[in-house]
N, C-alpha and C positions, 0 to 999 in steps of 0.2 A: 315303206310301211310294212311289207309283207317280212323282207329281213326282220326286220324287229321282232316283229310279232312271232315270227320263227325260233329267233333269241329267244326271247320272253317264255315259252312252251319248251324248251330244252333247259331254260335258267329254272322254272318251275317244279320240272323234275329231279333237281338235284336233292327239292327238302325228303322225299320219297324211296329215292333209286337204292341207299344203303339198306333199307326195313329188310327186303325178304335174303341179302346179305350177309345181316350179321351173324347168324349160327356158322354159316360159312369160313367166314372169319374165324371165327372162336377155332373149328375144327381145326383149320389150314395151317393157322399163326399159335396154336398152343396160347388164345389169348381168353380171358373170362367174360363171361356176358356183361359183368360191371367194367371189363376192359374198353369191348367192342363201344358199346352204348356212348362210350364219349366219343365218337364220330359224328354222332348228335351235338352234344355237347361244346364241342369244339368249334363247328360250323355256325351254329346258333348263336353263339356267346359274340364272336366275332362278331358277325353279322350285326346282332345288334347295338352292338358298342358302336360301328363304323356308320351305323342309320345314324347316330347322331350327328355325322360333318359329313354327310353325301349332300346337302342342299348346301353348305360352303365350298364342295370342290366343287359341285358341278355351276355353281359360281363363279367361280375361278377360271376353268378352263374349257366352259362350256359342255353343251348336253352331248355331242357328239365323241366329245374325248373319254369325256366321263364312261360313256356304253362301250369305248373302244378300250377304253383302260381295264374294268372290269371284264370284260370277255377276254383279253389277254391272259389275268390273272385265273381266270378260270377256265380257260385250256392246258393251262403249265403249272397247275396243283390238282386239278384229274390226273392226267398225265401221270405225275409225279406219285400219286396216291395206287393209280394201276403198276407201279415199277416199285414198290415197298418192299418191304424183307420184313417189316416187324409193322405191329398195330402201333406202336408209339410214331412211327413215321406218316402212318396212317392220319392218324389224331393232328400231327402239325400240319399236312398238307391237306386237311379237310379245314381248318383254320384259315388256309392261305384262300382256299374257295369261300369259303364266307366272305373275306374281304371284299374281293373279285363281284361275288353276287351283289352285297350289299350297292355298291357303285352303279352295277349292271340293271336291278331289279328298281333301284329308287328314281332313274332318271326318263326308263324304259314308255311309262308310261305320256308324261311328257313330248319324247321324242316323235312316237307314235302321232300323238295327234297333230305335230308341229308338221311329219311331214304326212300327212294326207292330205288327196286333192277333194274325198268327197263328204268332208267335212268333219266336225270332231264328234258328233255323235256317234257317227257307222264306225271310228277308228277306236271309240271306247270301247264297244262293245266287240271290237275284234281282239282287244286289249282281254277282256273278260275272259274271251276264248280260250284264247292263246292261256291265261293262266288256268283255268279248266281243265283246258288238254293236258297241260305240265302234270299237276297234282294230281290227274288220276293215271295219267299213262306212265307217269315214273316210276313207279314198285312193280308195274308190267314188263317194262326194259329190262328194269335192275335183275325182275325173277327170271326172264326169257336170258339174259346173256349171260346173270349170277350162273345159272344150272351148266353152262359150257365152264364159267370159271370165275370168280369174284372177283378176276381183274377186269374182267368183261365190260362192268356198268362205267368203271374209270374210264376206259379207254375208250368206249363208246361214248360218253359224253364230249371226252377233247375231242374227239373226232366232229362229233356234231356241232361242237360250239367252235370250232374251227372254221366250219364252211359258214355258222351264222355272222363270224368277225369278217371273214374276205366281203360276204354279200355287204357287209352294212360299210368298208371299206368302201367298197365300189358305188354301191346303189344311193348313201344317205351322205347330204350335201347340207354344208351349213347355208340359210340363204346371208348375202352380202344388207349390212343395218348402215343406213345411216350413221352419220356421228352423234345426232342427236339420241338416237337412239342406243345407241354403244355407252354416251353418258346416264340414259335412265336406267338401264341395264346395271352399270357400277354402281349407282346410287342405290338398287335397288336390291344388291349383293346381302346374303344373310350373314348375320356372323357367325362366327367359328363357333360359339357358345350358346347359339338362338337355342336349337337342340333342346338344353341344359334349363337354359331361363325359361322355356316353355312350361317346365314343371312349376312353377313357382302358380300356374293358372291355377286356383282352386276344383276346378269339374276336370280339367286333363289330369292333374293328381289324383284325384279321386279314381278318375275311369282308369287309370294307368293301374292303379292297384287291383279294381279288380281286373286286367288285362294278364297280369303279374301271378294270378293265384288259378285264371283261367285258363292259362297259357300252361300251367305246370300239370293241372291236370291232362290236360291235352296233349302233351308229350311223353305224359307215363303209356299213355294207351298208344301213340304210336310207336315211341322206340321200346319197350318192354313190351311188347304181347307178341312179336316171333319167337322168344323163348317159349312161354307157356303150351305154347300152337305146336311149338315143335314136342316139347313134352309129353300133352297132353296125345297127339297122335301117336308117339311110341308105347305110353301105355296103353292103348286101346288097340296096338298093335294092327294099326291102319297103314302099313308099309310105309314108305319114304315120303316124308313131307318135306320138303326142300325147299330149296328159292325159286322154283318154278311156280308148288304150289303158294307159298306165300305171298308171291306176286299178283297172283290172280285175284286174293284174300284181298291184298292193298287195292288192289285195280277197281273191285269193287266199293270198296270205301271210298274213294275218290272218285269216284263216279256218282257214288250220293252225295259227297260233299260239295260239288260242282255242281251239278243241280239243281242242289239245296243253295248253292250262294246267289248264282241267279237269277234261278226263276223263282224257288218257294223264299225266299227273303223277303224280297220286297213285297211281295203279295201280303203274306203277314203282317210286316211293318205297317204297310199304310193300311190295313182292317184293322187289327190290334193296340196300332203305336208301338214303339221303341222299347220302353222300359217293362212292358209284359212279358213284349218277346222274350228279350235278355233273362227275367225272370225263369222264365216256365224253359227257355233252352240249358239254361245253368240246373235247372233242379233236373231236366231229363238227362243231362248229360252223367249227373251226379249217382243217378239213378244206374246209368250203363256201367259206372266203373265199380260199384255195389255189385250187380249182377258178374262181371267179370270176377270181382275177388270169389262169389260165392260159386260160380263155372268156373273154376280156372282148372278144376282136372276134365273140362268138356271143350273136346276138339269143336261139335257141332255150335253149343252155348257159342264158343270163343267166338268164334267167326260170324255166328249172327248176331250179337250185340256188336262186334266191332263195325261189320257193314253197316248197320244201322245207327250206329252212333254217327257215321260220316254226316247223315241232313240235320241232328243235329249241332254238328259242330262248323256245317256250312252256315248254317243260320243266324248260330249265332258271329261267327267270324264279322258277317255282312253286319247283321246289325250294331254290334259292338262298336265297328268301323263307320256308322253311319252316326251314331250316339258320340262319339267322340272329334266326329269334322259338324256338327251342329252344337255342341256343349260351349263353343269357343273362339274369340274371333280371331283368335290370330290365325294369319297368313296358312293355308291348307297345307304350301310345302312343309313348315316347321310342325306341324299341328302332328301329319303322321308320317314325319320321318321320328319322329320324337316319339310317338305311338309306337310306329313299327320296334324302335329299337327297344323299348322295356318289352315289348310281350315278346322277342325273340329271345331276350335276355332270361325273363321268366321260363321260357320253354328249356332253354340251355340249361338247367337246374334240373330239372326233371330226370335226365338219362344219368345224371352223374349222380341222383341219388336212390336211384329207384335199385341200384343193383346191387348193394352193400345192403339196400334193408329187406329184399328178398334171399339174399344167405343170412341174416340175422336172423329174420321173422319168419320166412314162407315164400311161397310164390305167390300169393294171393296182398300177401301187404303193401305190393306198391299199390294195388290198386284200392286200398283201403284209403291208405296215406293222397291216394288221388282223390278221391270223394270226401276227404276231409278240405283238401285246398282246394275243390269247388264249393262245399261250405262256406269255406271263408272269405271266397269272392264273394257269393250271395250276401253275406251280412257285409261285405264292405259295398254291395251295389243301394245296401237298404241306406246307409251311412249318407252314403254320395248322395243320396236326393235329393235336399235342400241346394246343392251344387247343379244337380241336373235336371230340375223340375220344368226347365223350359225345353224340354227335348221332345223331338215327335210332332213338332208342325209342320205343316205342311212344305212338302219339300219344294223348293225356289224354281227347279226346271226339273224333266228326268233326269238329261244333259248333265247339270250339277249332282244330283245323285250319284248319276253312275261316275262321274269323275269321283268324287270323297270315295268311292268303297272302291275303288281301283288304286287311288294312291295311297290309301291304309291298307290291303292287302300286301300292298308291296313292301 
């Protein structure tokens, strides 16, 4: 269980560790910020395409292979991304890590609780941890080993998910099932297209959309704002801001966001209800990337709207994820592995556009172009109501809780 959970907190840090990077990048490789930014891009897209048949492989070949497949694949495309010559190699082998995660991240939390002895509540919420840890301690790595060398956070990751694979080699044991069992097992196999047919739900389509608009805001502000940071400190002639500082920048963001998913989520949820939350986190978040376009030449603005955007974009992560494993009955595996892959696909959108319309427009337009498309989740969350108006009862266990926003984060 602790292997895992080890995995799990190193796999977390991967969506992170490139942010305080990229300028790096840009310098080293003679590559553009609209270059760099599809490392986001690439990782994402992947990712979420592959959330659509992680609950058919891990069918297939079971939960232990499935974690061992993926940690494979995301030791030998780190690797492979730290030994680069050009950002286009860069971009394929951060693609090949997506893969790798998706497998790794989708089955992770499952496995956790299958093997713990002290039951499946303590191993959720070690589950929670462990991705807590990930997403705030990865733009801390990536800034701490970036500032030695931007091959630094590649190699340091194969390196760590190296000794996660031997631990979970050794340590994590399929137990032996009956035949009876082995038969409800097959019978109970998803198919290849659940994924797919999942959208056809009237309230997962809906919430998937706004997932899709909320998600793109979301990753303007994460992969586009070490540009502007770097910028905005050379005009103010604040000396060297680099990937040490911008790691600290991310660490603190992630430390709200972890926090915020949590402990202030659910607190809110169940005072407030669901669809408030969702509200009022979509119009604040909407509000921070407003304030970013209009700070975008303020080093101080930049940093303290991006840190504090983090509780809300924990908040909302959680509840979105709790509104979408309640909107629906199908099966939770299909519910958010089908979740997870549109809002990663949405986010993968965001870096590949945000950098062609700040040389068009400004520096400040992605983030205009960001507060437009959380605009337009909100008017597609007003939309979906008649879809989701049974959301926000009382929730079934905590137990169940904390499982739905564990398996939609992932």
């Amino acid at each position: 269980m602790w292997a895992i959970a080890f995995a799990c907190a190193i796999s977390f840090m991967g969506i992170g560790l490139v942010d305080p990077i990229l300028p790096a990048i840009s310098a080293e490789l003679g590559a553009t910020p609209s270059e760099t930014m599809l490392l986001f891009t690439s990782y994402l897209f992947v990712t979420g395409i592959a959330m659509f048949f992680t609950s058919w492989v891990s069918g297939r070949i079971g939960v232990r292979w499935t974690l061992v497949g993926g940690l494979v694949l995301i030791v030998a495309f780190a690797a492979l991304a730290g030994a680069s010559g050009s950002v286009g190699e860069i971009i394929g082998f951060r693609a090949g890590w997506g893969l790798g995660n998706a497998l790794f991240i989708s089955t992770a939390l499952a496995a956790i609780v299958g093997a713990a002895s002290g039951g499946s509540r303590q191993a959720i919420v070690l589950y929670e941890a462990a991705l807590g840890v990930g997403l705030a301690v990865g733009p801390l790595v990536g800034g701490a080993l970036g500032s030695i060398s931007w091959r630094g956070p590649f190699f340091g990751t194969a390196v760590l998910m190296a000794i996660a694979l031997l631990a979970i080699l050794i340590l994590l044991r399929t137990p032996e099932r009956t035949a009876e069992e082995r038969r409800i097992a097959r019978a109970e196999r998803p198919s290849i297209v659940a994924g797919f047919r999942a959208l056809g739900n009237p309230a997962l389509l809906s919430l998937a959309v706004v997932a899709v608009f909320y998600n793109f805001g979301f990753f303007v502000l994460l992969a586009y704002s070490p540009y502007p940071m770097e910028a905005a400190a050379k005009a103010a002639g604040a000396g060297e801001f680099g990937a040490h500082e911008l790691g600290l920048v991310f660490f603190g963001w992630g430390v709200a966001l972890a926090i915020a998913s949590v402990l202030i989520a659910p607190a809110l949820t169940r005072r407030f209800g669901l669809r408030p939350v969702l509200f009022t986190m979509l119009a604040g978040l909407g509000i921070c990337l407003v304030l970013l376009g209009v700070l975008v030449g303020s080093l101080p603005g930049l940093v303290t709207v991006v840190v504090v955007s983090g509780l809300l974009l924990g908040v909302m992560n959680t509840a979105l994820t709790e509104a979408v494993m309640e909107a629906t009955d199908l099966p939770r595996n299909v519910a958010s592995s089908t979740y997870s892959g549109v809002r990663f696909v949405g986010g993968a959108v965001a870096p590949a556009v945000a950098g062609p319309v700040a040389v068009a427009w400004g520096a400040s337009a992605p983030y205009w172009m960001g507060a437009a498309s959380i605009a337009v989740s909100i008017v597609a969350l007003g939309i979906a109501g008649r879809f989701i108006a049974h959301i926000g009862r009382p929730h079934e266990s905590a137990q169940g809780e904390a499982q739905a926003i564990s398996a939609g984060d992932a």
